[in-house]
C-alpha positions as CSV (number, residue, x, y, z in Angstrom):
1,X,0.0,0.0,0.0
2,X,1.8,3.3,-1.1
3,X,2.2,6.3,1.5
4,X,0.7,9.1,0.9
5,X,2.1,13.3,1.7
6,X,0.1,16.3,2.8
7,X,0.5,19.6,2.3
8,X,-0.7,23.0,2.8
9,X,-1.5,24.8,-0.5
10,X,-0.5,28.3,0.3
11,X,-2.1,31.2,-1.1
12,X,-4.9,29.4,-3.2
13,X,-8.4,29.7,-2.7
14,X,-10.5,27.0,-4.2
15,X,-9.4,23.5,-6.2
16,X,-10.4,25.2,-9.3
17,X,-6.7,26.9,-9.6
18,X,-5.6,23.9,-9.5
19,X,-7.3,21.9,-11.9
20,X,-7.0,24.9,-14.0
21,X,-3.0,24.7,-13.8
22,X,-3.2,21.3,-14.0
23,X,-5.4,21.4,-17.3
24,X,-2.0,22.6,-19.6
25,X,-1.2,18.9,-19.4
26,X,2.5,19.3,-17.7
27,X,3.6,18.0,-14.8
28,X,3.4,20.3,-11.6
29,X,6.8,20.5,-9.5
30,X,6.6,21.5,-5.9
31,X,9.9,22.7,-4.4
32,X,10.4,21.8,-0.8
33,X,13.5,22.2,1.5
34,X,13.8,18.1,3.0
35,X,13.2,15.1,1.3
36,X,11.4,12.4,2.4
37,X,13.2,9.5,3.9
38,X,10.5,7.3,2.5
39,X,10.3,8.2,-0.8
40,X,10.1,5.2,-2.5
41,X,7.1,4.1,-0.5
42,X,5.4,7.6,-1.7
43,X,6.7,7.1,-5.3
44,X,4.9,3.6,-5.4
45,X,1.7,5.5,-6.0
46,X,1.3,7.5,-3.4
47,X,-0.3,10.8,-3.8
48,X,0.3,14.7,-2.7
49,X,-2.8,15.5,-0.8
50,X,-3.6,19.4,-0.7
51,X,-4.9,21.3,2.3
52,X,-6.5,24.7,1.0
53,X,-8.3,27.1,3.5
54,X,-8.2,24.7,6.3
55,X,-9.6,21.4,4.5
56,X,-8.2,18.7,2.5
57,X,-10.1,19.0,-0.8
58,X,-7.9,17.1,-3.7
59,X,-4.8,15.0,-4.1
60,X,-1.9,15.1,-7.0
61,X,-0.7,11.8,-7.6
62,X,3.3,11.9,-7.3
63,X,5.4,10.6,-10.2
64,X,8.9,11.6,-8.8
65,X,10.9,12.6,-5.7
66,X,14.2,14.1,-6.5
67,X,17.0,15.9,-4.7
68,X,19.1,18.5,-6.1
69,X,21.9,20.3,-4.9
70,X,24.0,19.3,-1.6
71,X,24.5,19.8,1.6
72,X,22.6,23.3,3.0
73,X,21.6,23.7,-0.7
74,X,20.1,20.2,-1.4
75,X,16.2,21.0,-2.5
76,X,13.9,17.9,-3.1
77,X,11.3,18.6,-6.2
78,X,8.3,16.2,-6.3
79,X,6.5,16.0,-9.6
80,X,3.3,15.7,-9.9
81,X,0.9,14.4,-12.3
82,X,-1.3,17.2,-14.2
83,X,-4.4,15.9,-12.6
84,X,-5.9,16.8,-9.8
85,X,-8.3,14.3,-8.3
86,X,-11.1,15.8,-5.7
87,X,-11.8,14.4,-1.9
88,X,-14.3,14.0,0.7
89,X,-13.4,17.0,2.7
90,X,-11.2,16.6,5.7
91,X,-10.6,19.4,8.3
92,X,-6.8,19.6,9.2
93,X,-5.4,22.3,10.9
94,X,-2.6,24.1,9.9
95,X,1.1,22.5,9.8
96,X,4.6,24.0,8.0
97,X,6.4,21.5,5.3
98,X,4.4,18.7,4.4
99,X,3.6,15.5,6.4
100,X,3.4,11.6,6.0
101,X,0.1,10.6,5.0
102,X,-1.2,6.9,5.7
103,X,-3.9,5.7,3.5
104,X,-6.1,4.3,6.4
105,X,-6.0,8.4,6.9
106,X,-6.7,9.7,3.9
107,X,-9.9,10.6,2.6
108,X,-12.0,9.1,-0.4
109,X,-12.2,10.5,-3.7
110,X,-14.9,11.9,-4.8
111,X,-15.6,10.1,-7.8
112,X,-15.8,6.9,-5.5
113,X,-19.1,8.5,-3.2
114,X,-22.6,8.0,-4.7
115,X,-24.0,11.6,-4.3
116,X,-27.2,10.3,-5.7
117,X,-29.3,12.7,-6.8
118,X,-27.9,16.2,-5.5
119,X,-27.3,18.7,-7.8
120,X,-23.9,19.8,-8.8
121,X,-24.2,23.6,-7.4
122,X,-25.4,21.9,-4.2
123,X,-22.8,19.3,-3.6
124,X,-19.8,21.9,-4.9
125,X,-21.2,24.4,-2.1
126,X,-21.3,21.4,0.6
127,X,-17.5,20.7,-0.6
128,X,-17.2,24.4,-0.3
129,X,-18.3,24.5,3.5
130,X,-16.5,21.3,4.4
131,X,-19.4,19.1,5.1
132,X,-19.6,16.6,2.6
């Protein structure tokens, strides 16, 4: 079972950036100071899940962990995949750096819930408020 990272996503307001930065089809690369000790256990199709205003709303999955540099320099860059998958939302409060996510932890994907029949302005604004 792959391992999973969280992190906040500074700065960004609703998934929609996302998927739209995601939608030009290249990988995303998120620069971070440490790299993960377990990165081989996250690169085995683990995902980057993404923590914006307070609530875990969509994951990346995570094609590569690499370091560059040395020493005080060394930078790790994870690349992720250009799509962004949406979650049940999951309160989290706020952390620096990213975290170590298990999978019992992490929440299901949207796509993966029968919403029956709500309507889509409905469920997006229950997303939105961090009840469904």
């Amino acid at each position: 079972m792959p391992l999973h990272m969280i992190k906040l996503c500074v700065g960004v307001s609703d998934v929609e950036w996302l998927e739209t930065r995601a939608a030009t089809g290249a990988p995303l690369i998120v620069h971070t100071r440490m790299t993960p000790k377990r990165a081989t256990e996250i690169e085995d199709g683990g995902s980057l899940y993404w923590v914006i205003k307070g609530v875990v709303l969509c994951r990346q999955p995570i094609l590569d962990i690499t370091t560059k540099g040395e020493g005080q320099t060394a930078r790790c860059e994870i690349t992720l995949a250009p799509e962004v998958i949406r979650t049940a939302p999951l309160a989290r409060r706020p952390f620096q750096g990213w975290r170590y996510f298990e999978p019992k932890d992490a929440p299901v994907d949207l796509s993966r819930i029968d919403a029956g029949d709500v309507p889509e302005d409905l469920a997006k604004e229950l997303r939105e408020l961090g009840v469904w």
